[in-house]
C-alpha positions, 0 to 999 in steps of 0.5 A: 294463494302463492302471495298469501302464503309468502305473507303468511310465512314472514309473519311467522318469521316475525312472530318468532324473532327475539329482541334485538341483541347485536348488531354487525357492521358491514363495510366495503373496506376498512381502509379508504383514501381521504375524500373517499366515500362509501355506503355503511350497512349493518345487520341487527340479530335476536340472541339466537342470531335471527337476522331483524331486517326491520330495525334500522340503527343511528350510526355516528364518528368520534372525529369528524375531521377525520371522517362523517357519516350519515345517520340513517343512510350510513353513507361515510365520508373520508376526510383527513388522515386517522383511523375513525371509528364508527358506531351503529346504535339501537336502543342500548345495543351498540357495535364499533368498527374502525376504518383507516383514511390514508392519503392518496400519496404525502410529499416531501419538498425538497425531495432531494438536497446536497448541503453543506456541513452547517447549512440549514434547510427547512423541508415541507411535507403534503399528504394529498387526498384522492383528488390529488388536493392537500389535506389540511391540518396534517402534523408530520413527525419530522426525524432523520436516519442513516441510508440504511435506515440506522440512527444518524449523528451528522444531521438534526431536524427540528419538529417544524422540519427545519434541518440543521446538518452537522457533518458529512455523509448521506442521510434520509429526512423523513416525514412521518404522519403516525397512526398509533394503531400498532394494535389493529391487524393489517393497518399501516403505521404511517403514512411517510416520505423521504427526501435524500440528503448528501451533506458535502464539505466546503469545497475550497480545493479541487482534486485531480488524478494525474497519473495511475498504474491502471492503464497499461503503456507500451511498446518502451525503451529498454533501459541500462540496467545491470543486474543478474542475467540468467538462463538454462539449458534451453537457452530461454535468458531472463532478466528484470528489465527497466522500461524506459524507467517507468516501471520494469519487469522479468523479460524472458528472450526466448529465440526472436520472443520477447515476453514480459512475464510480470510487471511493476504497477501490477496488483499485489497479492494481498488486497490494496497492494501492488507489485514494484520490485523483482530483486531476485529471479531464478529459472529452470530448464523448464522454463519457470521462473520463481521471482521474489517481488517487493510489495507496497504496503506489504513487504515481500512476496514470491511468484512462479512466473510461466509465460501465457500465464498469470503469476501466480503467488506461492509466498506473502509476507508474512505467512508462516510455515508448519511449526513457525510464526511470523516468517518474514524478509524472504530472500532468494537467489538463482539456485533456488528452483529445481527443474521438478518445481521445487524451491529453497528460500531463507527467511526469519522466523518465530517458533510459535509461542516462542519469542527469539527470532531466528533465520532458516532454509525452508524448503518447499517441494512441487509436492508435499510439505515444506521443511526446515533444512537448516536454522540458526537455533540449531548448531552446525557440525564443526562450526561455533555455535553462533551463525548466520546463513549465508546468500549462498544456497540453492536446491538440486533436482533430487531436493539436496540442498547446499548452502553456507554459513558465517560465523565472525571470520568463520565460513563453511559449505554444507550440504543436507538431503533427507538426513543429517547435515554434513559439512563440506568445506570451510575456511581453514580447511586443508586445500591444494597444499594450503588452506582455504581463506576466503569464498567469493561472492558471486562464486556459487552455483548448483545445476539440476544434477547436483553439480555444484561449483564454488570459487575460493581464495587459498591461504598461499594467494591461489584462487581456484574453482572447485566443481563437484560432480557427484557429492553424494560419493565424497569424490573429491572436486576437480580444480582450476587455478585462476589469475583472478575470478569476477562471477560463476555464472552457470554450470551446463551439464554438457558444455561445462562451467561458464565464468568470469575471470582470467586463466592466464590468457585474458580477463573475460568468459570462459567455459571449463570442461575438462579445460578453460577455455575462452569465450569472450575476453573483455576489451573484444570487439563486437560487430559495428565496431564496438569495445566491450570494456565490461562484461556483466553476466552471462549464460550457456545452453546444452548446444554451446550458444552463449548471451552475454549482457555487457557494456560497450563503449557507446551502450551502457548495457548490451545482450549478444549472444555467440554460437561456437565458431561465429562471430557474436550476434546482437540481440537487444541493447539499451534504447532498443524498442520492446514491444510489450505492454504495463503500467507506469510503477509508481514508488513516492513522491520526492520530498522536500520541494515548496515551489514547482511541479512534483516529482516522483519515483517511477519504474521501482525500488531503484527508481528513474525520476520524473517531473508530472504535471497536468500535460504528462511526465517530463524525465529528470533522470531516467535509469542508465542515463550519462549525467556526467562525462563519466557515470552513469545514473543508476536509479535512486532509492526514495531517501533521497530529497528535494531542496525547498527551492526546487534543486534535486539531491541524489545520493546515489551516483554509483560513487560519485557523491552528492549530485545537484539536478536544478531546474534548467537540467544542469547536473553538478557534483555538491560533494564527493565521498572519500572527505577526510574528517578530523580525526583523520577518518575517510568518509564513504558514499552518502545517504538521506541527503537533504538540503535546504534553499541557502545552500546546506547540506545534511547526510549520513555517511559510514566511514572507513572507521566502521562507524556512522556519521551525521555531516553539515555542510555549510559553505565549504566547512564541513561539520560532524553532528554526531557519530556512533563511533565503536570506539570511545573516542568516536563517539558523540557525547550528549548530555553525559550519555554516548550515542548509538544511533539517530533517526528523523532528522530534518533540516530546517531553513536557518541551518538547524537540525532536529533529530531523534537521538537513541543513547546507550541505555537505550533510552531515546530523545528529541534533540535541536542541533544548532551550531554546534550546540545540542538542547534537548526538547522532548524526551519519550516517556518523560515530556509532558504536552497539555497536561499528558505523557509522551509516549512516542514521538515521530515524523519530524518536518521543518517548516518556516522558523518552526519544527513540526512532529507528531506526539503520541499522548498517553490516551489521547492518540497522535497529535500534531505539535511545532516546536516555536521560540523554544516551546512546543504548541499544538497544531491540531489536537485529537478533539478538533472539529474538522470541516467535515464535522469529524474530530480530528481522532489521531493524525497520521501522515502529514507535511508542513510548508514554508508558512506553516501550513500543514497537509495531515490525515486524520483518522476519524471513523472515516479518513480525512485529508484536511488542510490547515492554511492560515489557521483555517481548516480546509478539506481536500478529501475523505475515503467515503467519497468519490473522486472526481474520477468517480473511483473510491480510494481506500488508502493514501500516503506521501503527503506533500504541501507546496508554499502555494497551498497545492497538495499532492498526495499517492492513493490506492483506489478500491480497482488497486490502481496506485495513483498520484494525486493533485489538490489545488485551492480554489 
């Protein structure tokens, strides 16, 4: 009975279905991988949506590479890659779905390449089905992108797959199977893989750092250094310190400590700078130390420096002030610190959206705002109105501020507090039953307490030292009468005025309370049995004990200090071992040379000079070396040059003239200062002193006439090039046009010399000196080069019979040009290709060797330093790419090319380590 009604009912069932009107297609999954198979169903409904469960459709594909199925069973079976659609039929009723076959996985071969611009590569691709078989007949979209995925221009692939690169940088070469079904919801776009590419220069150079700023050195040598030696009343002395001439910093001797607070070779403040220089220091009695510091790359910057503490930058050049623009040159001296942390400064300034340039005396309280003390746009009381301000200033506790200023022949002293400014002093003034003549350098000091005390000359020959107590009542100074004065060193609240100079008992040190008495006395003897010949600075403490920095006769520098009543003490003297810790400072690399290891300048702006090689430094001429019977080396500039063989020329010699160092270490005097000239003028030190390998020499001299003068030497015959003479008669006539300053001269192998010549009318031209004879070879703003206008012209180099310079044409950029059998060429111009595959853009820095061959950098979308040799491009390196240190450059400078081909070159790395590199050939 129960199967009989079961029948029943599904006959009933039966009996009320309509005709078959749709059909639903059901599958496992709408995405399989190829060769995959899977059981298709379908379920047929009436217009009422009545399942029919007797009707069976066909089923069919519309591409059976990609995939089959069985008619009636509806078994589906992946094949190839696409999306198959797949229909059910009955009668004229129909359904469609669409299903995706993927690939297992699709390989690219070779999944990674390192090329070379212009090498091709052909890559392959595999889509490989669930057995991990390829799939046959696959066609691959083949294209290339950037490592971000952004359009690429250094490389082409072609449909087949074949790459071609074409410049440098790091790309992805894709393979892309492409379904074209964006408009079906949850199906992929591709089926893809990728291979990485870097495409790297030709390799004809290797490159290696061989030394950095990174790594800290020590303990060192301390060197013979003679500058200002500072103290206060706690007795802490401070000074900036040679070390062992690789880099220097301000050592603080505190008792038995010695601290270095800050060193050359340490990070600037800004990004990609670093610190070289401590020119001026000021302490208080606090112990703080407000330091301006020369920046490479960045000007200047001021530090308060407190020991255990990391420095800590209150001013960068430039960084303006409320109601200014653009401040710049700060400078200090060592009465610009108060003992509350205040501080004075002078710098030149801009009043925003204003064009004059003016000088002013910021000063800046621990707390609060700057503000302007004193600015040459606003007259002075009693003073013309045209002025400059003076080195002499400095701050009191109470933030009063003293300073002087400078007008022709005129000079006053001023002071200023909240209010207005008041004149003090001034030269012809009345004083002492005379009147003042002079204010010497050296003799200003101001303490804490507002004691001031300046050293002046009288219209009758007197020279006194006046000391104000207390400014703010107008009492009068209280004086004392010199034989001669040398320095004010200090002024201590209890033990008095500290100097330099001579009362009548002995040129030396003496303190001044209501006395002067003598402290030390040049010409004294030190323990061990030394002289003193010299004394050079000197500090007091509130308890009596004075430190004098000074030279012996066998120490070019030695500190002692003496305690009333004792005999004097040693404390450090040149050659003593300082144990403290900092980079070697790197400043340049010395000009000039073509033969033999580089040389560079090391330990700051007044540098020690040291051979490198790929074993270490060898010292040429260390700070405060003797190298003569007589002088001492007192560290050189970056001005000075190397000859194309290998000899050392220094200018600075601390009067000696131009030294010669050759290459066994033998040191010679090549010219003295003091030459009489032609027109019975007296020639001074020299400056930018070259020379070449038959023996010439070129400098520029000041004479005793005011002027400046271009000199030649060749033999013993000197000869006057050009001079900016203020008078008529001396000066050098060029074209009907008279000269008033020069720039970029270079001389060259045969003697002739290129300069940069700026006339009267302000107008400024190229010039070939030789023998006597000026021909004019590129005038700014009126030479034409292939066609464009010059419109600056700079970097003068020599090299083999040609003259090299870079042009700056009117919208095209720099170019690289050589001036050749009187005409000029060019040597790499903005749109040649480099090895890189980069243009050459615009060429920045460059040098030039005995060939010809010429080291430049080329600012492309990225920076390149190429090499030119025998009119072949070569690449040493680009600031994308790493060095073979694994460390990233950011910026480089102080290109110099060896006849050899080797290349030696400063960079900044991304760490701020400023490093000396070496490429040689391959």
């Amino acid at each position: 009975m129960i199967c009989l009604a079961v029948l029943l009912a599904a006959a009933a069932t039966a009996y009320a279905q309509g005709p078959a009107a749709s059909i639903q297609i059901l599958a496992p999954s709408f995405r399989v991988i190829a060769g995959e198979s899977m059981r298709i169903r379908s379920i047929v409904r009436d217009a009422a949506g009545r399942e029919r469960p007797l009707d069976i459709p066909i089923y069919s594909t519309d591409n059976p590479n990609i995939a089959t199925i069985e008619p009636f069973s509806g078994e589906f079976t992946s094949r190839g890659l696409g999306v198959s659609r797949i229909t059910a039929r009955l009668g004229s009723i129909s359904s469609s779905i669409f299903v995706q076959v993927l690939p297992k996985r699709v390989a690219i071969s070779p999944p990674s390449a390192t090329l070379t611009v212009g090498e091709q590569r052909q890559f392959t691709a595999t889509a490989y089905n669930k057995d991990d078989e390829p799939i046959p007949n696959v066609t691959f979209r083949w294209f290339t992108t950037s490592g971000n995925g952004f359009s690429t221009n250094t490389a082409s692939v072609s449909s087949t797959g074949m790459l071609r690169t074409v410049a440098v940088g790091n790309i992805l070469v894709r393979a892309s199977f492409d379904y074209n079904s964006n408009v079906i919801p949850g199906f992929e776009r591709q089926a893809q893989a990728i291979a990485t590419v870097s495409i790297q220069p030709p390799r004809t150079y290797q490159l290696k750092k061989l030394l950095g700023t990174g790594a800290l050195r020590g303990p060192f040598r301390l060197r013979a250094r003679i500058l200002p030696l500072l103290g206060n009343e706690r007795g802490q002395v401070v000074f900036n310190a040679s070390l062992d001439g690789v880099s220097n910093g301000p050592l603080l001797l505190d008792g038995s400590h010695q601290t270095l607070l800050a060193y050359g070779g340490m990070p600037g403040p800004l990004p990609q700078t670093s610190v070289i220089e401590f020119p001026q220091l000021a302490i208080n009695n606090r112990g703080e130390i407000l330091a301006l510091t020369s920046i490479l790359f960045s000007g200047s910057a001021i530090y308060r420096l407190r020991p255990g503490e990391t420095p800590e930058p209150l001013y960068v050049d430039p960084m303006p002030l409320p109601g200014t623009e653009f401040l710049t040159s700060p400078f200090l001296n060592r009465n610009c610190l108060n003992d509350s942390g205040g501080w004075v400064f002078r710098a030149n300034y801009r009043i925003a959206n204003a064009g004059p340039t003016y000088t002013a005396i910021f000063r800046v309280p621990q707390r609060g705002f700057p503000d302007e003390v004193v600015s040459t746009r606003t007259p002075l009381p009693n003073f013309p109105a045209t002025f400059s301000l003076d080195a002499d200033f400095g701050i009191a506790g109470d933030g009063t501020v003293y300073f002087t200023a400078s007008s022709g022949s005129e000079r006053a002293l001023f002071v200023r507090q909240f209010d207005s400014i008041r004149r003090l002093l001034g030269i012809g003034d009345a004083l002492l039953g005379s009147t003042v003549s002079r204010f010497f350098g050296n003799g200003f000091f101001l303490n804490d307490r507002g004691e001031l005390a300046v050293a002046v000359g009288l219209a009758n020959g007197q020279i006194h030292l006046l000391r104000y107590s207390n400014l703010h009542t107008g009492a009068a100074p209280r004086t004392l009468a010199l034989r001669s004065f040398g320095n004010l060193y200090t002024i201590s609240p209890t033990q008095g005025v500290l100097f330099l100079g001579d009362v009548g008992r002995g040129y030396g040190v003496h303190l001044w309370r209501e006395e002067a008495v003598a402290v030390f006395l040049q010409g004294s003897t030190l323990l061990r049995g030394k002289t003193v010949p010299a004394i050079d600075w000197a500090t007091v403490s509130s308890a009596g004990e004075v430190t004098i920095m000074a030279r012996t006769q066998d120490s070019p520098m030695e500190i002692f200090y003496l305690r009333p009543g004792e005999p004097p003490i040693p404390i450090l003297q040149a050659g003593d071992l300082i144990d403290v810790r900092a980079p070697v400072s790197i400043s340049n690399i010395m000009a000039g040379d073509r033969v033999g290891p580089v040389h560079v300048y090391l330990g700051g702006r007044n540098s020690s000079i040291f051979e490198v090689t790929e074993h270490g430094l060898q010292p040429v001429m260390l700070m405060g070396e003797r190298f003569t019977t007589t002088g001492l080396f007192p560290g050189t500039g970056t001005g000075d040059r190397k000859t194309s063989s290998g000899d050392i020329l220094i200018s600075q010699t601390a009067g000696l003239g131009i030294m010669r160092v050759k290459a066994n270490g033998v040191t010679e005097v090549l010219q003295r200062p003091g030459h009489l000239l032609e027109d019975g003028a007296t020639a001074n030190a020299a400056f930018n002193v070259q020379g070449n390998a038959r023996g010439d020499l070129l400098w520029a001299a000041t004479t005793n006439r005011g002027d400046q003068r271009l000199f030649i030497r060749r033999g013993e015959q000197i000869t006057t090039i050009t001079t900016n003479g203020a008078l008529a008669s001396n000066r050098t006539v060029v074209d009907g046009n008279y000269v008033i300053a020069w720039s970029d001269q270079m001389l060259d192998e045969t003697g002739r010399v290129m300069l940069n010549l700026r006339f009267a009318d302000n107008s400024l031209a190229l010039y070939l000196w030789d023998n006597g004879v000026f021909t004019r070879v590129a005038q700014i703003n009126e030479t034409r080069h292939d066609g464009s206008l010059v419109t600056n012209i700079f970097q003068i180099r020599a090299g083999g019979d040609a003259f090299y310079a870079i042009f700056s044409l009117q919208g095209i950029g720099n170019t690289l040009v050589c001036y050749r059998g009187g005409r000029w060429e060019t040597v790499v111009a903005v749109t040649d290709i480099l090895v890189t595959g980069h243009t050459a853009n615009s060429i920045g820095s460059f040098d030039v060797n005995r060939h010809g061959d010429v080291v430049l950098q080329c600012n492309t979308n990225t920076q390149v330093i190429a090499i030119k040799r025998r009119g072949k491009m070569h690449y040493i390196h680009m600031l994308t790419e790493l060095t073979p240190e694994d460390e990233l450059l950011t910026r480089t400078s102080d290109f110099d090319i060896r006849d050899d081909g080797t290349v030696y070159f400063l960079g900044m790395t991304v760490n701020e380590e400023y490093a000396l590199y070496q490429a040689k050939p391959l």
